[in-house]
C-alpha positions in Angstrom: 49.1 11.8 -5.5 45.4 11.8 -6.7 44.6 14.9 -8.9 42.0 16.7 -7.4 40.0 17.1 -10.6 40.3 13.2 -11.4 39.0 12.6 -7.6 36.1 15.4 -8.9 35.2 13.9 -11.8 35.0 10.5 -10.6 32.3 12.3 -7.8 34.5 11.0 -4.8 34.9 14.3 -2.2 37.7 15.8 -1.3 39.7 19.0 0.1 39.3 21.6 -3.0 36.6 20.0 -5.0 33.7 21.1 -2.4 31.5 18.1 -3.1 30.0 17.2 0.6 27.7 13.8 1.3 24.5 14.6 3.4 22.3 12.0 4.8 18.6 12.0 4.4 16.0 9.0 3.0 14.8 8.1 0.2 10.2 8.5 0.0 9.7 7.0 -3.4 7.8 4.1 -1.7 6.0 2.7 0.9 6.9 3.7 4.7 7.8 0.2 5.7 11.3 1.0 3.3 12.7 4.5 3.6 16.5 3.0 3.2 19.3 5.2 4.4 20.7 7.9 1.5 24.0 9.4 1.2 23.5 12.4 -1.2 26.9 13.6 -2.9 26.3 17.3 -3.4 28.0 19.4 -5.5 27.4 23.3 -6.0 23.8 23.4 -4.4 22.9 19.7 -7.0 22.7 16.4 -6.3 25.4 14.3 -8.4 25.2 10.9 -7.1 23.3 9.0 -4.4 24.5 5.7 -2.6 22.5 3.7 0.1 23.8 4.6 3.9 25.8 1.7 5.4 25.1 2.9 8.9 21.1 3.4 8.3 19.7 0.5 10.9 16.8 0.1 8.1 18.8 -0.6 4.8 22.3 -0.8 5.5 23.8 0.8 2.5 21.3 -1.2 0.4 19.0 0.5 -2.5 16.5 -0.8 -4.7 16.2 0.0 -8.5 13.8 2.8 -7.8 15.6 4.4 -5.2 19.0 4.1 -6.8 17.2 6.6 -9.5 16.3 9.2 -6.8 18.7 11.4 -8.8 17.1 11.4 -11.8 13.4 11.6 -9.8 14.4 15.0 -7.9 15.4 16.4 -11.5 12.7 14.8 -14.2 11.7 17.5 -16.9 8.2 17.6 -16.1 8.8 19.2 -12.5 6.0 21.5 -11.7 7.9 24.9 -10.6 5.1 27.3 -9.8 1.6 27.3 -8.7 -0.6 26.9 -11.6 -4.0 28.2 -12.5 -5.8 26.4 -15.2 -6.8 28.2 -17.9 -8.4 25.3 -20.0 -11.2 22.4 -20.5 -10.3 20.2 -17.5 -8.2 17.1 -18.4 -6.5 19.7 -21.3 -3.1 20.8 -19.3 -3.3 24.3 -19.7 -2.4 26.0 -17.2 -0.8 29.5 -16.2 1.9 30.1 -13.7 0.5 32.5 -10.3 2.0 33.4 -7.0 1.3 31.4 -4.2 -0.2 34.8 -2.3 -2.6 33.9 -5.4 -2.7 30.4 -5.1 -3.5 30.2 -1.0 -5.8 33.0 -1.5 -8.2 31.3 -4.8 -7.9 27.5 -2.5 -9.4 29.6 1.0 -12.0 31.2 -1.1 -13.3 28.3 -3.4 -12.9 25.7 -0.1 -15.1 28.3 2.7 -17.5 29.2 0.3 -18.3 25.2 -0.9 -18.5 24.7 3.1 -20.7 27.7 3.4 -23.0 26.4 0.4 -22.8 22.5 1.2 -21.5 22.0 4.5 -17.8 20.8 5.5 -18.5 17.9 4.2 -18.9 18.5 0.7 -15.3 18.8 0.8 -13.2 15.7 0.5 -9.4 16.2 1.5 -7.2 13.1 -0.1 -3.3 11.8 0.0 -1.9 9.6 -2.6 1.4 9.1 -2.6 3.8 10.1 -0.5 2.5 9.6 3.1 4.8 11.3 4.7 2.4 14.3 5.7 -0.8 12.5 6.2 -1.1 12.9 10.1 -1.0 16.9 9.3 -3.8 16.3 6.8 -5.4 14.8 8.5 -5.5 17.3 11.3 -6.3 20.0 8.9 -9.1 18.3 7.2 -11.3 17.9 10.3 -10.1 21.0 11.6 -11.9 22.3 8.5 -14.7 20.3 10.1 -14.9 17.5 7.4 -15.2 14.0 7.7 -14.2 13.1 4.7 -10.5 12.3 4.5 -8.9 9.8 2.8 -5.7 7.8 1.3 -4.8 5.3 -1.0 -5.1 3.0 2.1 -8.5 2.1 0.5 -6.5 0.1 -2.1 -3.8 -0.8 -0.2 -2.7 -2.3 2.8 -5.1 -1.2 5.5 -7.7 -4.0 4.4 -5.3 -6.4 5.8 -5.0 -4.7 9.3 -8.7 -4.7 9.4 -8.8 -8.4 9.0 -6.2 -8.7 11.9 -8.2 -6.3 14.2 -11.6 -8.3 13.7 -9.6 -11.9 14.6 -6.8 -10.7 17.0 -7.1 -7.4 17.7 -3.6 -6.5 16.2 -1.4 -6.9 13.5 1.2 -9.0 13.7 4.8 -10.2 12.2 6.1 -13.2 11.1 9.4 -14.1 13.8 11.0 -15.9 10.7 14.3 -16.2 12.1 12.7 -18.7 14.8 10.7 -20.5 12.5 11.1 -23.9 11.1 8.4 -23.6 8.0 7.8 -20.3 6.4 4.7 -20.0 4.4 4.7 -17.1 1.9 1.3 -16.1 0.5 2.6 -13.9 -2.8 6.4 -14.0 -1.3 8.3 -11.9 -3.9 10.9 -9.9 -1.7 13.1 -9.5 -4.7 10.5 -7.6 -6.3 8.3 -5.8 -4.1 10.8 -5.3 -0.9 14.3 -5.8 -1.6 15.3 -5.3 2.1 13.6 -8.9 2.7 15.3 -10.5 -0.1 19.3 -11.2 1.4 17.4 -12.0 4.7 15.3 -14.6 3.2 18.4 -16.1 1.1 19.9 -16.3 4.5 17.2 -18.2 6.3 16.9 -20.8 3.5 20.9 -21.4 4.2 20.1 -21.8 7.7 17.5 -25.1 6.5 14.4 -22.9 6.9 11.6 -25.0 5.1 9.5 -22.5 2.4 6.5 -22.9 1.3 5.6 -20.1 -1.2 1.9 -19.8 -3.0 2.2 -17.6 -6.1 0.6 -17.8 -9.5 3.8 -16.8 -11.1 7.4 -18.0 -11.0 9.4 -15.6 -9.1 13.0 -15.3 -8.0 11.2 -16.1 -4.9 9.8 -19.1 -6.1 12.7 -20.1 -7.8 15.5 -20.0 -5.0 13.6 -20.3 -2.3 10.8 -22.7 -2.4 10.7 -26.2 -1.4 7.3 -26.6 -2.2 5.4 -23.7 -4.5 2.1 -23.7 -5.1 1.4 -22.1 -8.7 -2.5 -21.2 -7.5 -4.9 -19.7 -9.5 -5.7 -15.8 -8.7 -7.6 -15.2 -5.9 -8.1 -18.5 -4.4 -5.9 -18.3 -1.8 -8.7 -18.5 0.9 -9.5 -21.3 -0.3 -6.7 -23.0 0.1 -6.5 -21.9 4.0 -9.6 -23.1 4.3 -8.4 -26.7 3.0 -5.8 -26.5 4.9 -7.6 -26.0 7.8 -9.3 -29.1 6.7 -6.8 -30.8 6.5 -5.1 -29.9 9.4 -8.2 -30.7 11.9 -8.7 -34.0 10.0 -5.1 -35.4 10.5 -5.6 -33.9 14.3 -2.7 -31.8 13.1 -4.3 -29.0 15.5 -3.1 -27.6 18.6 -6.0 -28.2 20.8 -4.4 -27.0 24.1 -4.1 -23.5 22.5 -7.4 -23.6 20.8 -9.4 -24.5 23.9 -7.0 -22.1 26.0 -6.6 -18.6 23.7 -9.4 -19.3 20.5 -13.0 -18.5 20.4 -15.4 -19.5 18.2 -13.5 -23.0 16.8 -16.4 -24.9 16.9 -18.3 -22.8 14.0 -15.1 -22.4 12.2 -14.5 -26.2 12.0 -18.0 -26.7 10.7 -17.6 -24.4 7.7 -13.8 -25.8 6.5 -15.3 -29.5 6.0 -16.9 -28.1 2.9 -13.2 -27.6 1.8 -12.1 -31.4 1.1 -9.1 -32.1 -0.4 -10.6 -32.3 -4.0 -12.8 -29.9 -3.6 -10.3 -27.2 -2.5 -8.0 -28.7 -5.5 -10.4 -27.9 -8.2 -11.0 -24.4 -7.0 -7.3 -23.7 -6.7 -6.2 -25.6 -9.5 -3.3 -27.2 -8.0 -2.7 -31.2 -7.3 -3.7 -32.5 -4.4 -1.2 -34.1 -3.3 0.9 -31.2 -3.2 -2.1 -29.0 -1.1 -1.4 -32.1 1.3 2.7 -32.2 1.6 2.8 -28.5 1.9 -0.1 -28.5 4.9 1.5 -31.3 6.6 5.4 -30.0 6.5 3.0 -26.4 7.8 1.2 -28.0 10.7 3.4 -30.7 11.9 6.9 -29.0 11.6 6.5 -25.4 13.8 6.9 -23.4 14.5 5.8 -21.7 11.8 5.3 -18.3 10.5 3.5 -16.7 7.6 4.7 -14.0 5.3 2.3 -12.3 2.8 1.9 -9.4 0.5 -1.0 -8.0 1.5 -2.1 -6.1 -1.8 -1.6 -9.6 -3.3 -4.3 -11.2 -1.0 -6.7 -8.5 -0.6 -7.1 -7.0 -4.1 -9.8 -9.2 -5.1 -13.6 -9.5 -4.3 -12.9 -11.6 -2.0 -9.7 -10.4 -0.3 -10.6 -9.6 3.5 -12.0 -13.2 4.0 -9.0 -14.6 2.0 -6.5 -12.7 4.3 -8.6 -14.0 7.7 -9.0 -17.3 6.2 -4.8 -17.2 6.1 -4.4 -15.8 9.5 -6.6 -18.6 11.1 -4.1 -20.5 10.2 -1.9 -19.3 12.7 -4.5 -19.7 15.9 -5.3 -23.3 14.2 -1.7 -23.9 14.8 -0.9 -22.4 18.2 1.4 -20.3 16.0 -0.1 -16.2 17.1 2.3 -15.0 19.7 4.2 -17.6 20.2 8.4 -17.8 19.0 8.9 -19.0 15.5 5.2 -18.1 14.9 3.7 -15.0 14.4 4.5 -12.1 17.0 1.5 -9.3 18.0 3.4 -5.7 16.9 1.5 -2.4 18.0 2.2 0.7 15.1 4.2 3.4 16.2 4.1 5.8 13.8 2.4 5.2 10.1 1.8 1.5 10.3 6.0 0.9 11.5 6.1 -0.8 14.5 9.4 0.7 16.1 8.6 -0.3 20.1 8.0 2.8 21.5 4.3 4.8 21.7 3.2 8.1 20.2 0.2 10.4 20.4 -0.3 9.6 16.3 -4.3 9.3 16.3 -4.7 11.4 19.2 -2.9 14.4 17.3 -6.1 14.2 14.4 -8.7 12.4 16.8 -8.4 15.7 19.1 -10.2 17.6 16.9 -12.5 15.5 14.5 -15.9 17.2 13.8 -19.2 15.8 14.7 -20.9 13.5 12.6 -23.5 15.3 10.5 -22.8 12.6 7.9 -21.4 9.8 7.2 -18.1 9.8 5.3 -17.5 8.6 1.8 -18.3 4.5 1.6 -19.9 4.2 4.9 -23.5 2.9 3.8 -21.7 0.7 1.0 -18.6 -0.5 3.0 -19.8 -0.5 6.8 -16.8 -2.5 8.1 -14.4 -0.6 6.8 -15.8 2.5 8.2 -16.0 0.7 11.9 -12.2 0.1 11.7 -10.6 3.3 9.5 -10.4 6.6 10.3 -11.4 8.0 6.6 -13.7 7.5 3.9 -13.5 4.3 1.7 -12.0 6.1 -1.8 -13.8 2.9 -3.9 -16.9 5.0 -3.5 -15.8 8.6 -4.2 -16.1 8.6 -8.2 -19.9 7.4 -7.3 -20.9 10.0 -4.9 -19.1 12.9 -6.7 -21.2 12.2 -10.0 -24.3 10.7 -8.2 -24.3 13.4 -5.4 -26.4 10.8 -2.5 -26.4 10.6 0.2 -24.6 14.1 0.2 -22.6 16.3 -2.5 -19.3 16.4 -2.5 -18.0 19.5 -4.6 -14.7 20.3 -4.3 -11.4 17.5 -3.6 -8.2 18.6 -2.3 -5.6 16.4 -3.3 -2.2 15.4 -2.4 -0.2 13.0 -4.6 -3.8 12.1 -6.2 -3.7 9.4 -9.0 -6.7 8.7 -11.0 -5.0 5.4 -11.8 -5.5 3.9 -8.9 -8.8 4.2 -9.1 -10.7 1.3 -10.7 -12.5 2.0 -14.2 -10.2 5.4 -14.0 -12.0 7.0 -16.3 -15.2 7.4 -14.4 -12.6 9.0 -11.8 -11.8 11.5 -14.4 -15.1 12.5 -15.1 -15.9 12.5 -11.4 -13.0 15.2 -11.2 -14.1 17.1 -14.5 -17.8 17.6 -12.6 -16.3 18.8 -9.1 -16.8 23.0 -8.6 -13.0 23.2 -7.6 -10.0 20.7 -7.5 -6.9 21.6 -6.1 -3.8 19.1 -6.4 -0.6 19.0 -4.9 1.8 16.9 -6.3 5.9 16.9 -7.6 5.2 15.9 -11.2 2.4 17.6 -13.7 0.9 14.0 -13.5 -2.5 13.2 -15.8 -4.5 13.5 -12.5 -3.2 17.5 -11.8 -4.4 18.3 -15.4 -8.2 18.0 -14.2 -7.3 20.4 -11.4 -8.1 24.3 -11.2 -5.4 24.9 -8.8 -1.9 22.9 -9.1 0.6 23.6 -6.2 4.6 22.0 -6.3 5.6 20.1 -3.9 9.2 19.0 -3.2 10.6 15.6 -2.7 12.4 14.1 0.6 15.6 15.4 -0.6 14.8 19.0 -0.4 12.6 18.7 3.3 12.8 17.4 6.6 10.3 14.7 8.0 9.8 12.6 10.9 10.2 8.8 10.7 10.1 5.7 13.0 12.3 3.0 12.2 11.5 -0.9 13.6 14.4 -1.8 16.5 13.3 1.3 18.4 14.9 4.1 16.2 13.4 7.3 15.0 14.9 10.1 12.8 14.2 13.4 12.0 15.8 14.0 8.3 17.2 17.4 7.2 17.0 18.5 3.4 20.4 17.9 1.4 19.3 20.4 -1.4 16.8 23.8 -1.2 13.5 23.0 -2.6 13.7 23.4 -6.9 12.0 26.0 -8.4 9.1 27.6 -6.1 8.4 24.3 -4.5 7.3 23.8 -0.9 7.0 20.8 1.1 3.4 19.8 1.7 2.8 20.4 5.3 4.2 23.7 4.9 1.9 24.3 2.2 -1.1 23.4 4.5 0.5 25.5 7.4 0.2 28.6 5.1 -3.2 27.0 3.7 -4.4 27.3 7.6 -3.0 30.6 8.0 -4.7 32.3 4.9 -8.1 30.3 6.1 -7.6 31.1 9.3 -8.5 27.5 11.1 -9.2 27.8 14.6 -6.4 25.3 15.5 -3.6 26.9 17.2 -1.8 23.7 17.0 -1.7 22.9 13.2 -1.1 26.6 12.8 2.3 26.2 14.8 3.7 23.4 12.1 4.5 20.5 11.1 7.6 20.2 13.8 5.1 21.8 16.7 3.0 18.2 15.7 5.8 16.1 15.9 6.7 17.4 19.1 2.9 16.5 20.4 3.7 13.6 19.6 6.5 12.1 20.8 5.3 14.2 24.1 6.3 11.5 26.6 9.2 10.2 25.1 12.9 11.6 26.0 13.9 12.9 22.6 13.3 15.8 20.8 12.8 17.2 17.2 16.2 18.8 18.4 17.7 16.3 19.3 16.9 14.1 15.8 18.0 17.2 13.9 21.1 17.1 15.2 22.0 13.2 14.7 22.6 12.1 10.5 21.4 8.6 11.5 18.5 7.7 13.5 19.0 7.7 17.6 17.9 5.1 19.4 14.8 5.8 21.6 15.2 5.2 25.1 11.2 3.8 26.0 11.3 1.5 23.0 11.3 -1.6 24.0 10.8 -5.4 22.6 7.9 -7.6 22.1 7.7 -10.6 24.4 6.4 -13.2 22.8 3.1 -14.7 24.6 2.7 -10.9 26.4 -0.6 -10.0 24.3 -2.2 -13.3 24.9 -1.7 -13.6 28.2 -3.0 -9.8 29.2 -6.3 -10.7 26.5 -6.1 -9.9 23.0 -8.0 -6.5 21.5 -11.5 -8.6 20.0 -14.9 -8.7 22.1 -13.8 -12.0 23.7 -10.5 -11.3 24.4 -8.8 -13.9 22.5 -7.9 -15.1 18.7 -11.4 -15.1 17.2 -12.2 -17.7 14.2 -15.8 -16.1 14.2 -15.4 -12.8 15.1 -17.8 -10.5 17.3 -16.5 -7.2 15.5 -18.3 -8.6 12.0 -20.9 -10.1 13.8 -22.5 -6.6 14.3 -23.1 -6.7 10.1 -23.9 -10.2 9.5 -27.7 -8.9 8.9 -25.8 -7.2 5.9 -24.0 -10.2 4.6 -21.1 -10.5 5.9 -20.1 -13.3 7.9 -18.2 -13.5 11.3 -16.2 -16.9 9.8 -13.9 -16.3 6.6 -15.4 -17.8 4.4 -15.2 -18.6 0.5 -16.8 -17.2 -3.0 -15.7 -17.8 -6.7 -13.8 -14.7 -6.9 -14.9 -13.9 -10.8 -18.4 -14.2 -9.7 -19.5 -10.7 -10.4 -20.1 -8.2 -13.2 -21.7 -10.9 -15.2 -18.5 -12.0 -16.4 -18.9 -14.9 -19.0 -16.3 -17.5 -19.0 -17.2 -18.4 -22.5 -16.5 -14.6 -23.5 -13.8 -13.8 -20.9 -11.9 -17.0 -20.7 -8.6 -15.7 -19.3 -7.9 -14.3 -15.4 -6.7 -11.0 -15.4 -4.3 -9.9 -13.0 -3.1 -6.1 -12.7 -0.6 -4.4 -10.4 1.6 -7.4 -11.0 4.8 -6.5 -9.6 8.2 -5.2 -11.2 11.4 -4.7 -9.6 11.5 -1.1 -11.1 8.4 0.6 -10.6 5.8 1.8 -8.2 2.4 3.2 -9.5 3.2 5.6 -12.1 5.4 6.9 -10.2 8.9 6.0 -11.9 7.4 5.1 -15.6 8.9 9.0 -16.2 12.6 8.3 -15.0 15.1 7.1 -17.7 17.2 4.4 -15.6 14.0 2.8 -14.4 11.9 3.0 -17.5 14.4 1.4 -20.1 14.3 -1.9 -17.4 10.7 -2.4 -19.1 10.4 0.6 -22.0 6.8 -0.6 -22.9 3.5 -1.8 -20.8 3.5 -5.4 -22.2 1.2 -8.1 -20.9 2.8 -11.6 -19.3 0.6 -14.8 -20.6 1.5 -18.3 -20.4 3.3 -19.1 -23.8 1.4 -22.5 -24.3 -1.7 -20.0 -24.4 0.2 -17.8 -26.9 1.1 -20.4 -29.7 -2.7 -21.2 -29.4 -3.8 -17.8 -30.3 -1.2 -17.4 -32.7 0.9 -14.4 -30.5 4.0 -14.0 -30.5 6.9 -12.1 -28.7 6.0 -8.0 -29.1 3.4 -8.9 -31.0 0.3 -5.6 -30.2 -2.1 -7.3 -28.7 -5.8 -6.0 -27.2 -6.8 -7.1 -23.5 -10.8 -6.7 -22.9 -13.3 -6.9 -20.2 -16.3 -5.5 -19.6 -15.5 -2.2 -18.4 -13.3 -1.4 -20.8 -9.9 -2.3 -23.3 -5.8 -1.5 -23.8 -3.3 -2.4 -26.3 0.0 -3.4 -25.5 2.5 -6.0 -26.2 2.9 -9.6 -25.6 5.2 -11.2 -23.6 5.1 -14.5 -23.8 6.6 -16.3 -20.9 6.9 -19.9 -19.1 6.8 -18.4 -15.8 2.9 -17.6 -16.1 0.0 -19.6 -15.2 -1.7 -21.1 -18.1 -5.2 -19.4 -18.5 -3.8 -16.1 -16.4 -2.7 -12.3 -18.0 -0.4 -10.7 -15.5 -0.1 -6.8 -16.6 1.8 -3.8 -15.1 -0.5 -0.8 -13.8 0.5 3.0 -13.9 1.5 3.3 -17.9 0.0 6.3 -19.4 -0.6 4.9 -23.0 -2.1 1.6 -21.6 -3.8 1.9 -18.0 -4.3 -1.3 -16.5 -7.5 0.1 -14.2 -9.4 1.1 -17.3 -10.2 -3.0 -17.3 -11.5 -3.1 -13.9 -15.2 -2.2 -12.8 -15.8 0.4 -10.3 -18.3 -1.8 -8.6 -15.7 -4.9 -8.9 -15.1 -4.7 -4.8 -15.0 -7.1 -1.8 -18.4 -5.8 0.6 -16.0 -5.9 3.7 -13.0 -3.4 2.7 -14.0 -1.6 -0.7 -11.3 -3.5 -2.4 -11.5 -3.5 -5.9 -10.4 -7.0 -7.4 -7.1 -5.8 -9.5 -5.9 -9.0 -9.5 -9.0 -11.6 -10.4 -11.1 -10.3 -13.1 -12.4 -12.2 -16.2 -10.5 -11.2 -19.8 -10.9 -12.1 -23.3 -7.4 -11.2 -25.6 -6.9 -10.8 -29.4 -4.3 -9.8 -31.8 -4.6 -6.2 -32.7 -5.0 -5.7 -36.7 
């Protein structure tokens, strides 16, 4: 008979030893994960954590990150209490205060800016998690300003733009029905590990892949038939050769074209400047490998496109990249078809899970009048015609340069200066504001510039809502009692509204009272989630039909897939153009090849790290202990670097040291680099003004770089 102190100590539960296994999820990244946990608990403490095999999303699976959830509840630099600063800005110093304090000091500061500035002077902003942002979002315009905003302006929602001004929607690729996949940045074993045994899968089945990546990947590695080892940021480009190519060999689906496609005739025009040389030299790939992979594309459907959308859109050039890519698929007679890509409406937070919710309604209700426009607007006027909240690129600028209006005080949730291109003007931006508040887990280099500093708790120690693809949702409940005096952050902004005494009866009733609004028509409750450990299956969800959206007239001005779209039209007297179209990517900033001869790349993925976000946590850190740089070892021997070697990375914004890591699996002429590292911040390289004129975008991953040995 097992001892029950053997069966204790090996953390497995049992009659006696009181250690019980709650379910909840893990927030560490981005919503389209949020894998199943199993939480062992032991005496009020978490002691181990295992993936949930009965979680539809992740199936017992975990990544490295969230495999070290553990250690993220429990990391040393925790912030227990509300926190007052009591030093220069950027210092640290702060003193512990109550939250009566704390509530009362944030209502104070925030009315009297509004009273002095107007609402708008006040910019509210999430980072990461995203859990809350709908209640945010609500509270910032109940506030009466205009001016909220997310990370989204560096990642992810530039890509739904370009979908909304060709199709009208975003869309997945229906891989499992494909023939040819072609992955733009494919690297699921890095950057989304649920893809990964999926993708193995499909390639057993005979699937052909095609996958364009500058790197060598696991991706590239085992799954590839064909990879193209492009050069940074000319994947557009490349579409547009292909398209080329395509309409050349009469490779196109006319039927579908002259049926569901406006626009074509344009469109065509333009690609001819892409010949198959031509669009060779810019990419700097062979030419006849641009041809084998477009023909086994075009002439072996269907066939679907998977992409990583940071990868694509994080240069100057990114939103016409992306559109040049998802042409493809109209080119093709591949957009809503099977085996092609299939038209998925959001349900909740950018998951499409089948079923509808009152999501935008819930903040839209109550949005204030325009007096102004929000942050970015004038600069980024696309990107304001499509989103919901200011363009973030430009914040840094109007906080110091105070046109077209101030803004004076920034509540922040989860805000991280490093994401912010040239991150140090962010930090001056912040040092300059009348009052920063900043709500965040960790005492992060960001919260230092604060005046206020409020804990928040993690996903093990709350409850939250959360849709799941497959027609699921969930409502989580917390496995542990929040550490120290933290709260979660809606419940901090439900006090917030009650000490500032919003005129919103419905933000004032909770964070459950808005999920509730919600989900109003559906036939679940927040009860009803409570009471399941898994996610419940919602009655109204229901599937996609492929060929549904076409047929009923796509979401653009025309009603069908656009090549030149109507929606950009409206700014082509700015120049922007209603075609994707191409430009040189390192164009800007005066960058001199001569000087700068290397492509930088930042933000390049790893397998155990997100942001900055897990650089603090043991397990995950000692997978890559220091920031080092990845460069193509041909390019190394010529400069005389070697393995660990300290080496200095320059542009014109700014430099880092780190070390060398000389490896065959990078491009020659390219420097891939890691952002998020304290002691060697990959933004500090990038220019502020280094952005793509449709989204904001800054270019992370094409900018010009010279590198030396340090002495």
């Amino acid at each position: 008979m097992t001892d029950v102190n053997e069966l204790t100590k090996a953390k497995i539960p049992c009659e006696g030893n009181g250690i019980q296994i709650k379910r909840t999820l893990c927030d560490i990244c981005c919503p389209g994960m949020h894998c199943g946990v199993n939480a062992y608990v032991k005496d009020g403490k978490i002691i181990k954590i295992e993936g949930t095999k009965e979680h539809p999303r992740n199936h017992g699976k975990l990544c490295t990150k969230g495999a070290a959830g553990r250690q993220y509840v429990y990391r040393e630099d925790r912030i227990q209490t509300p926190l007052k600063r009591t030093g220069e800005r950027g210092a640290g110093k702060f003193e512990p205060i109550t939250w009566d304090e704390a509530y009362r000091t944030i209502a104070d500061r925030l009315m009297g800016i509004k009273a002095q500035y107007g609402a708008d002077s006040v910019a509210f902003f999430s980072g990461y998690t995203k859990w809350y942002r709908q209640y945010l979002h609500r509270f910032a315009y109940s506030f009466g300003s205009i001016n909220y905003g997310t990370e989204c302006s560096t990642c992810f929602k530039a890509s739904e733009m370009a979908w909304q001004a060709t199709a009208g929607r975003n869309s997945d690729p229906d891989m499992e029905n494909s023939n040819v996949i072609l992955g733009f940045a494919l690297n699921s074993f890095h950057s989304n590990h649920l893809m990964a045994a999926r993708l193995l899968r499909l390639k057993e089945q005979g699937k052909k892949f095609i996958i364009i990546d500058p790197r060598k990947t696991p991706a590239t590695q085992k799954l590839a038939d064909i990879h193209l080892q492009i050069k940074p940021g000319t994947d557009g480009a490349l579409a547009l050769g292909m398209a080329n190519l395509i309409i050349e060999n009469d490779w196109h689906d006319k039927e579908y074209i002259e049926r569901y496609t406006y626009g074509f005739e344009q469109y065509a025009e333009y690609v001819k400047r892409f010949d198959l040389r031509t669009t060779a030299e810019i990419t700097g790939l062979k030419e006849e490998d641009i041809f084998a992979a477009t023909k086994l594309y075009a002439t072996n459907g269907p066939a679907s496109i998977t992409e990583t959308s940071c990868s694509l859109t994080h240069h100057i050039n990114g939103f016409q990249n992306y559109r040049a890519m998802i042409c493809l698929n109209g080119l093709t007679g591949n957009f809503d078809r099977p085996g092609g890509q299939i038209p998925e409406e959001s349900t909740y937070y950018d998951m499409p899970a089948g079923y509808h919710m009152y999501e935008h309604e819930y903040y839209l209700d109550v949005q204030p009048g325009r007096k102004e426009e929000a942050v970015g607007c004038r600069k980024y006027p696309l990107w304001c015609k499509f989103m919901d909240e200011f363009q973030a690129m430009d914040l840094s600028r109007q906080i110091l340069e105070g046109t077209p209006y101030p803004v004076r005080a920034v509540y922040g949730a989860g805000m991280n200066a490093k994401m912010f291109p040239d991150t140090k003007k962010m930090y001056a931006a912040l040092k300059s504001l009348d009052f920063f508040v900043d709500v965040d887990i960790f005492m992060t280099d960001t919260a230092k510039y604060a005046d206020i500093v409020l804990p928040a708790c993690t996903s093990y120690e709350r409850g939250e809502f959360k849709a799941y693809p497959g027609g699921y949702a969930a409502y989580t409940q917390p496995v542990i009692e929040p550490l120290y005096e933290s709260k979660s952050d809606v419940k901090i902004l439900k006090e917030l509204a009650d000490v500032m005494e919003l005129d919103d009866t419905l933000l004032r009733q909770g964070y459950e009272a808005a999920i509730e609004y919600m989900i109003r028509d559906l036939s679940i409750t927040v009860s009803d989630m409570k009471a399941s450990e898994l996610p419940i299956k919602v009655p109204e969800a229901r599937a996609v039909v492929p060929g549904e959206f076409t047929e009923n007239g796509m979401n653009t001005r025309s009603g069908k897939f656009e090549f030149y779209s109507n929606y950009i039209a409206e700014f082509e007297s700015l120049g922007l153009s209603p075609i994707p179209t191409y430009r040189d990517t390192l164009e800007d900033e005066g960058m001199d090849k001569e000087a700068y001869p290397y492509v930088l790349v930042t933000g390049s993925r790893l397998p155990n790290a997100i942001h900055s976000r897990l650089h603090d946590v043991a397990w995950t850190r000692s997978l890559r202990k220091e920031p080092m740089a990845d460069i193509n070892i041909e390019d190394a021997q010529e400069l005389g670097i070697g393995p660990g070697d300290r080496i200095v990375i320059e542009t014109v914004t700014g430099k880092i040291t780190m070390k060398a890591n000389p490896s065959v699996k990078i491009r020659r002429g390219d420097v891939q680099i890691y952002h998020g590292y304290r002691e060697a911040n990959a933004n500090d390289l990038i220019g502020s003004t280094h952005t793509d004129p449709y989204s904001g975008y800054p270019g992370f991953k094409s900018s010009r770089c010279r590198i030396r040995v340090k002495k």
